[in-house]
N, C-alpha and C positions, 0 to 999 in steps of 0.2 A: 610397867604399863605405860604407855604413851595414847597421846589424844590429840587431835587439831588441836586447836584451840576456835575454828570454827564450826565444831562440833558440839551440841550442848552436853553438860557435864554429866558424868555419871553416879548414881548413890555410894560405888561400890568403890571411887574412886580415889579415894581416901587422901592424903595429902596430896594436894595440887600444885607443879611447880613448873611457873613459864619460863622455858630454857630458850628466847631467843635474845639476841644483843636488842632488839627494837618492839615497840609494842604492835600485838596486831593490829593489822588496821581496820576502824568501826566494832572495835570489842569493845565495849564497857568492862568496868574493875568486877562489878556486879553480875555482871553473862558470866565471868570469865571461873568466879569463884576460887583466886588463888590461895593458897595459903603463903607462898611466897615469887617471887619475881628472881632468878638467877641467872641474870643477864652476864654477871663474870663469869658462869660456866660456857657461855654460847662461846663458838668460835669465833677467833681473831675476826675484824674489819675486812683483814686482806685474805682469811680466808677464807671469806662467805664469798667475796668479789671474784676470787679465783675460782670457784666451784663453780657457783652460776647455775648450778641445777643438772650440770652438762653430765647426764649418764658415762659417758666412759671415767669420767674423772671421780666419780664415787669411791671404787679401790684407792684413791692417791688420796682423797679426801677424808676418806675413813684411818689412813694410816696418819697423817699432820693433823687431823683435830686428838687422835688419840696420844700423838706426840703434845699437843698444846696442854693437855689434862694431867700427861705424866710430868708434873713441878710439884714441887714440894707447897707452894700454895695454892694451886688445884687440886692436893691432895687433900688438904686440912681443909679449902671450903666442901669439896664430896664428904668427907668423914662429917662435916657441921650440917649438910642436906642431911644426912644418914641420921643424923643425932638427931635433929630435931624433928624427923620424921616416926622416928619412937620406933612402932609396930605397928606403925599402920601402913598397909601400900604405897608406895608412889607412885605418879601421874605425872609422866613428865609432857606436861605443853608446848603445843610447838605451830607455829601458822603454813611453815613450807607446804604447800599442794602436793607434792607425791610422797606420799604414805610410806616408805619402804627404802627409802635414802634422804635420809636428813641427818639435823646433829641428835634429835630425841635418842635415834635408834641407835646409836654411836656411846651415848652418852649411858643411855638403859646397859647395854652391854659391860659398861665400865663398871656402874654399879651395881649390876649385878655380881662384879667379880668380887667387889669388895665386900658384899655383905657374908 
């Protein structure tokens, strides 16, 4: 599952993890209710700057962030999300404004594969 992060949290949301490199801006720790912060899963510096939001670039975007994840310790910290997430859902947090291309929906997918 994924959520803004400017959206308030859900009951139903079970482990909460904000997957950007940067903190939203005007969230408190306390709005935000994470259980963790995984700023090493966000994508690269260079490749939040080269996306930019820009819709066609989404396909090239979704393939280089899921290249960034396939490393042997991007693997081990998903398998350490996964592990310490137990059985309970995840909620992957995320501030980007369009709902439907970002790194959450990218990242949701991966972990889904893995579980």
């Amino acid at each position: 599952m994924i959520r803004r992060a400017y959206d308030e949290p859900g009951a139903d949301d079970g482990y909460r993890v904000l997957v950007d490199r940067f903190w939203p801006r005007g969230r408190s720790k306390a709005a935000l209710r994470l259980d963790q912060w995984a700023r090493e899963l966000a994508p690269s510096a260079g490749l939040i700057r080269w996306f930019g939001h820009i819709q066609t670039r989404w396909p090239a975007f979704r393939e280089r962030y899921r290249n960034e994840l396939d490393t042997p310790a991007s693997r081990d910290r998903l398998r350490a999300l996964l592990d310490a997430a137990g059985d309970a859902r995840i909620t992957l947090v995320y501030g980007a404004r369009n709902e439907t291309e970002n790194q959450a929906v990218v990242l949701c997918e991966v972990l889904l594969e893995m579980r």
